[in-house]
Z-matrix of the N, CA and C atoms (Angstrom, degrees):
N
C 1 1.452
C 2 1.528 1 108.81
N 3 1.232 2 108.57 1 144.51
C 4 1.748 3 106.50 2 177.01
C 5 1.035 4 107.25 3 -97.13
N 6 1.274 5 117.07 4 168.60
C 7 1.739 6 122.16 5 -157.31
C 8 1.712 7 97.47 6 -140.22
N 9 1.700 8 93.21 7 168.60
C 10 1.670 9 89.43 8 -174.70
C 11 1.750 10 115.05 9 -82.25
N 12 1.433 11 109.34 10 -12.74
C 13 1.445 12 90.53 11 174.81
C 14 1.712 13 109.69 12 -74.11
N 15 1.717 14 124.26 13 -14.15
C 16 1.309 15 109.52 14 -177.27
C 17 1.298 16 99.88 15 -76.25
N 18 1.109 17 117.94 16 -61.68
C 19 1.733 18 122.78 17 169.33
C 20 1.719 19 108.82 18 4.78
N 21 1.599 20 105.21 19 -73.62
C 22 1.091 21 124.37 20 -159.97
C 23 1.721 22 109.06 21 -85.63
N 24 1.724 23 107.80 22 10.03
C 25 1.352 24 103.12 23 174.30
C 26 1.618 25 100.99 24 -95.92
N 27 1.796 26 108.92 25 -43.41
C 28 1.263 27 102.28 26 159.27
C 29 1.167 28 126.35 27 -42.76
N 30 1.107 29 145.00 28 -22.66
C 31 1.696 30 139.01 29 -165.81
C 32 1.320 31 94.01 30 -84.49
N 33 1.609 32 111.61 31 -49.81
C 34 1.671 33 108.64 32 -167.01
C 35 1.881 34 102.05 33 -55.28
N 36 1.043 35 108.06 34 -37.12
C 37 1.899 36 112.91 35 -153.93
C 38 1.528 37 83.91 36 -89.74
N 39 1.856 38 139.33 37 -30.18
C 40 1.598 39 95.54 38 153.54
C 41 1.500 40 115.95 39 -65.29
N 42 1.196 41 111.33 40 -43.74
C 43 1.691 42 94.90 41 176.82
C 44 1.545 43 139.65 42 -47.18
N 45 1.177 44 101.70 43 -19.96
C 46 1.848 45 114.24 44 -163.59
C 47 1.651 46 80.19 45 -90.04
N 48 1.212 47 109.45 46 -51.84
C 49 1.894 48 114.63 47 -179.62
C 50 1.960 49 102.12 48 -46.87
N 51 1.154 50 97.41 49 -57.60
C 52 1.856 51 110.08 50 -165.62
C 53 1.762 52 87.37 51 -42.00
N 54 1.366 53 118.20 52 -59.11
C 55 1.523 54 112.49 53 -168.54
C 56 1.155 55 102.75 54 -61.69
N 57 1.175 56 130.36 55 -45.98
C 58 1.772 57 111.89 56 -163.12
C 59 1.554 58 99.54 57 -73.47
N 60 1.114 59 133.15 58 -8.23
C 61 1.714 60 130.96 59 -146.25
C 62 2.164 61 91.60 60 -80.14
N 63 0.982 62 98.11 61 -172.04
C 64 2.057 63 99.30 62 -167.15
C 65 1.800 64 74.15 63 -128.23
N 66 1.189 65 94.38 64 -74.50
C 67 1.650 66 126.69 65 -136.40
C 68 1.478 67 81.30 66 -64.59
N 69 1.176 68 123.41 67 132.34
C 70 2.025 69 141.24 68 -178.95
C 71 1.559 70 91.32 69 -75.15
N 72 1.284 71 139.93 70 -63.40
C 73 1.446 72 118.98 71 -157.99
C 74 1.690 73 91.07 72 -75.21
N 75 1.146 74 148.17 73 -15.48
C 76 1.058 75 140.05 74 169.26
C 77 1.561 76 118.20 75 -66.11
N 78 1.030 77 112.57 76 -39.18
C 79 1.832 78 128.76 77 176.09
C 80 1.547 79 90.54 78 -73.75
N 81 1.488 80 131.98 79 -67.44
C 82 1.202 81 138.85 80 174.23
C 83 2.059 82 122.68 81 -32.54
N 84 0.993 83 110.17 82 -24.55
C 85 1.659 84 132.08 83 -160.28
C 86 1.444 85 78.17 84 -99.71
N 87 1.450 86 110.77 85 -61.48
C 88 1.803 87 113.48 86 -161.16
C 89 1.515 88 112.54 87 -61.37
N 90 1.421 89 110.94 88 -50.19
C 91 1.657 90 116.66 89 170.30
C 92 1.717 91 115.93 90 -37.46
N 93 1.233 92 83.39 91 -52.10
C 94 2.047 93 94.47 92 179.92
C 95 1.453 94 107.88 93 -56.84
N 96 1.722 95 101.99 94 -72.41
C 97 1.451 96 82.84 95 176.20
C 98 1.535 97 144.82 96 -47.73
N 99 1.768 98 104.16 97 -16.04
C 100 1.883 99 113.85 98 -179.95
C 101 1.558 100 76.85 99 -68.22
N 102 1.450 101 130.89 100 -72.98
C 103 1.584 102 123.99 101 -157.67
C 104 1.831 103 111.57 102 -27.14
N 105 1.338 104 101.84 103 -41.77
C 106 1.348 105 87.08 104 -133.46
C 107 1.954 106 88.35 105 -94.83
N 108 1.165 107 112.36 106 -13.48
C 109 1.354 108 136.16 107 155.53
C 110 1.894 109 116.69 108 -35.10
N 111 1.726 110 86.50 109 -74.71
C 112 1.639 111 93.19 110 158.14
C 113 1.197 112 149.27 111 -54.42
N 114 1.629 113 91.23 112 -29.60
C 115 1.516 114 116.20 113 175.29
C 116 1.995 115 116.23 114 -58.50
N 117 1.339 116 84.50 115 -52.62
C 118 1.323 117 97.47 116 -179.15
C 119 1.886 118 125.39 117 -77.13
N 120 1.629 119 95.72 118 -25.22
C 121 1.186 120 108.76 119 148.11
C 122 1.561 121 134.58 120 -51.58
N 123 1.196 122 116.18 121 -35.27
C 124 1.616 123 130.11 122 -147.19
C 125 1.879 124 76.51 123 -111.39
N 126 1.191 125 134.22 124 -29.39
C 127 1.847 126 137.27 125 -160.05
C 128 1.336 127 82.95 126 -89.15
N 129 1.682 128 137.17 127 -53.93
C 130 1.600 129 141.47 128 -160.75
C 131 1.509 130 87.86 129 -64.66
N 132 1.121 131 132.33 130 -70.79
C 133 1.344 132 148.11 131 172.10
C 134 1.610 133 109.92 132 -5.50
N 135 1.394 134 113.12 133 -54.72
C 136 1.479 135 134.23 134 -151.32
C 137 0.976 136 91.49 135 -107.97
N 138 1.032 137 133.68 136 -41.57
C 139 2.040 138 122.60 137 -179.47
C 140 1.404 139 105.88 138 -90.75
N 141 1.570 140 131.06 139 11.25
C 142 1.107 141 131.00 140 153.99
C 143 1.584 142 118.48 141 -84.02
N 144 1.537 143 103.46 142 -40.90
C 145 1.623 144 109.15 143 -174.94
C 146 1.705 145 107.97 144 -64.51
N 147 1.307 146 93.75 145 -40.86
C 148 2.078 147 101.55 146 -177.72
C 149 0.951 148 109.55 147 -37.65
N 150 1.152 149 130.09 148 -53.04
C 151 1.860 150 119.16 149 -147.65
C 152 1.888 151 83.72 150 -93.81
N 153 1.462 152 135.51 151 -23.31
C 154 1.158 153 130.54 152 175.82
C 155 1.208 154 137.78 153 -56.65
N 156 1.499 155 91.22 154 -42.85
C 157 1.842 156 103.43 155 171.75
C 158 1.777 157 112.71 156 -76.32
N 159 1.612 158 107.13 157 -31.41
C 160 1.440 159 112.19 158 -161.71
C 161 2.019 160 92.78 159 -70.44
N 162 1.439 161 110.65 160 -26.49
C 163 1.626 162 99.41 161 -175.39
C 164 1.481 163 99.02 162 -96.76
N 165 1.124 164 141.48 163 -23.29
C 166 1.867 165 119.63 164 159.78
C 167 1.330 166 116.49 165 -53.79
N 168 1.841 167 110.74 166 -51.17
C 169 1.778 168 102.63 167 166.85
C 170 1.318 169 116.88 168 -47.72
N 171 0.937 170 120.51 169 -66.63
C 172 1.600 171 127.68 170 155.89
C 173 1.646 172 122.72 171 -1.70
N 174 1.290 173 102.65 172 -57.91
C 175 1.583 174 123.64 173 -176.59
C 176 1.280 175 111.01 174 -68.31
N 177 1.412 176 98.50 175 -71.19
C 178 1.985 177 121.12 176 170.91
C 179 1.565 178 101.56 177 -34.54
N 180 1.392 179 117.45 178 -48.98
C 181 1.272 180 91.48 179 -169.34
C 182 2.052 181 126.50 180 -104.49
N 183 1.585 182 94.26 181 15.64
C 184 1.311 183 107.04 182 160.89
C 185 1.675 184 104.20 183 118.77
N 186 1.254 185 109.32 184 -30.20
C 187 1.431 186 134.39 185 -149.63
C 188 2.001 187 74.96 186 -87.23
N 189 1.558 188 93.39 187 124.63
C 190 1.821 189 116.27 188 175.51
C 191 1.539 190 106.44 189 -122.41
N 192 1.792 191 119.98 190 15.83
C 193 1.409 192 112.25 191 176.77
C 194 1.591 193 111.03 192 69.71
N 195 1.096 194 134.28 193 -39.06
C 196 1.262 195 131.99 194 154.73
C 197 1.525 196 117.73 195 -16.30
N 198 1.529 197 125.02 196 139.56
C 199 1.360 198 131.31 197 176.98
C 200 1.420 199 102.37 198 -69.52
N 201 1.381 200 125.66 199 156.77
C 202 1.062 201 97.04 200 -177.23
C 203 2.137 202 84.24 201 -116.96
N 204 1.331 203 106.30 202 159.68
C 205 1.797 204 121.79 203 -163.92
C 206 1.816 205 86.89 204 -92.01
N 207 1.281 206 115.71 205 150.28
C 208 1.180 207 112.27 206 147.63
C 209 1.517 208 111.59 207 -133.15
């Protein structure tokens, strides 16, 4: 699975590319792709924290997902 720091290594290497690039829609193409790089970085990010916070609430409030027997 890829993760958000690779994500965000791609963004840098369009960027390091965007500077060396001549041609403007070429620098222009490269910018987008860092965006959309980050984008998806910063989304991996956020659908990692979700399921994190929902099992500390979880914890805090006693509840371990367990069935409960009666």
């Amino acid at each position: 699975m890829t993760t958000a720091a690779e994500y965000r290594q791609y963004a840098d290497e369009c960027l390091e590319a965007m500077r060396a690039a001549m041609i403007p829609e070429v620098r222009a193409a490269l910018f987008a792709a860092a965006q959309r790089w980050t984008a998806l970085a910063d989304q991996l990010k956020e659908e990692e924290a979700v399921p994190a916070r929902a099992s500390r609430r979880r914890l805090r409030s006693g509840d371990t997902g367990a069935p409960v027997q009666t």
